[in-house]
N, C-alpha and C positions, 0 to 999 in steps of 0.2 A: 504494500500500500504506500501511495505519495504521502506526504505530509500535506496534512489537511489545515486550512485557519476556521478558527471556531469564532463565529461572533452572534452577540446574544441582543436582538433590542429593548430586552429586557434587565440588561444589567448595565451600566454607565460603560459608555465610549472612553474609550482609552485617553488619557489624557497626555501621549505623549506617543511616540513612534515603534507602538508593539502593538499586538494580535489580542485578545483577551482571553484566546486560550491557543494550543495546537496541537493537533491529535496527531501522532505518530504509531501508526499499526492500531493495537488497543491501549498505548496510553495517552494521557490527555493530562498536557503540561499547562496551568493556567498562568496568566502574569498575576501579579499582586495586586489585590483589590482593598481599596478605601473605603471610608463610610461615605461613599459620594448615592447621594439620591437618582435614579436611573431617570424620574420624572422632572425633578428640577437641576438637576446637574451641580447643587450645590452639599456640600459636606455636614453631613447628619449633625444634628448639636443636644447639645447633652454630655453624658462623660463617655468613659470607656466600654461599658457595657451595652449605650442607644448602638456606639460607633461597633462596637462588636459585631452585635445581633444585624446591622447593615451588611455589612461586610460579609456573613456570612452567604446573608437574603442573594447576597451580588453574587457569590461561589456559585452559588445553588442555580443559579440564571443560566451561568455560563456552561456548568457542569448539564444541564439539561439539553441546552442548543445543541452539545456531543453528544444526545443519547443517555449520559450518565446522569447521577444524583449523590448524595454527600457519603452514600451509603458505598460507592463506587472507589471514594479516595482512600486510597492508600497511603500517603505521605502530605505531613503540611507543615509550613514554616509559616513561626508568626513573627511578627516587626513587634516589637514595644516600646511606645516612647518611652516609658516608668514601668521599671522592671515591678514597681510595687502594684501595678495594677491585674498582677497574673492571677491570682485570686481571683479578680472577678472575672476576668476572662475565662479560666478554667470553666468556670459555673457554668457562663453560656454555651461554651466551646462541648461542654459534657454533656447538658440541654438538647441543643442540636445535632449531633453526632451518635448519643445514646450508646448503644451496644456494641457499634461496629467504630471504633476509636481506632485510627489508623494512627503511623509512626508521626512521631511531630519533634519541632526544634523549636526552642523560642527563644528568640534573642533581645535584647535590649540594644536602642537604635538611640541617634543625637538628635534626630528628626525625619519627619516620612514628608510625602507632600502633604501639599496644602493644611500644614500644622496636622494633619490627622495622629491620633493617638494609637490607633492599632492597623497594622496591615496584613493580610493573611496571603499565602500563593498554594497551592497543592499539585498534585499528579495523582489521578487517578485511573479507572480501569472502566473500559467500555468492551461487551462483548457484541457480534455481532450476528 
């Protein structure tokens, strides 16, 4: 199989010079997504938790356009502005993921765009 570009109208346009996801064979590489609202193109407000739970909504968009769903990922790296906010992240992160909790990294960052406080990317599995 070629390499495929995955784009979702349901998840926010990339706001810089990449794909918002690319499927290769069965897996499916996403770029890193913001709490940016897919309706108003502006960045969810609230704290870490509104901006989480966004972020994920945007995975779950892209993850779809390929076929898959959050239950599909196998691997995810998170961006943190404040390593102190992984608690809450965790909570969501375990919320929306449930049973099937793929591999994950989470790093603390100096800043993401547009001031956002969490960023997430993943690689998951599409069958065909």
């Amino acid at each position: 199989m070629a390499r495929k570009i995955i784009t979702s109208k349901s998840a926010p346009e990339p706001i810089g010079p990449y794909s918002q996801a690319v499927q290769w064979n069965d897996l499916i590489f996403t770029s890193g997504q913001i709490a940016i609202d897919p309706q108003t193109g502006a960045l969810v407000q609230g704290g870490v938790a509104e901006q989480t739970r966004q972020v994920i909504a945007n995975l779950s968009q892209v993850l779809m356009a390929a076929g898959a769903s959050l239950e599909s990922v196998i691997k995810t790296t998170i961006f943190l502005k404040d390593i102190n906010d992984f608690a809450q992240v965790n909570q969501i992160y375990a919320e929306s993921f449930g049973r099937t909790l793929p591999a994950r990294s989470t790093v603390e960052v100096s800043a993401l765009p547009k001031n956002a406080l969490v960023e997430i990317d993943c690689i998951a599995t599409v069958s065909h």
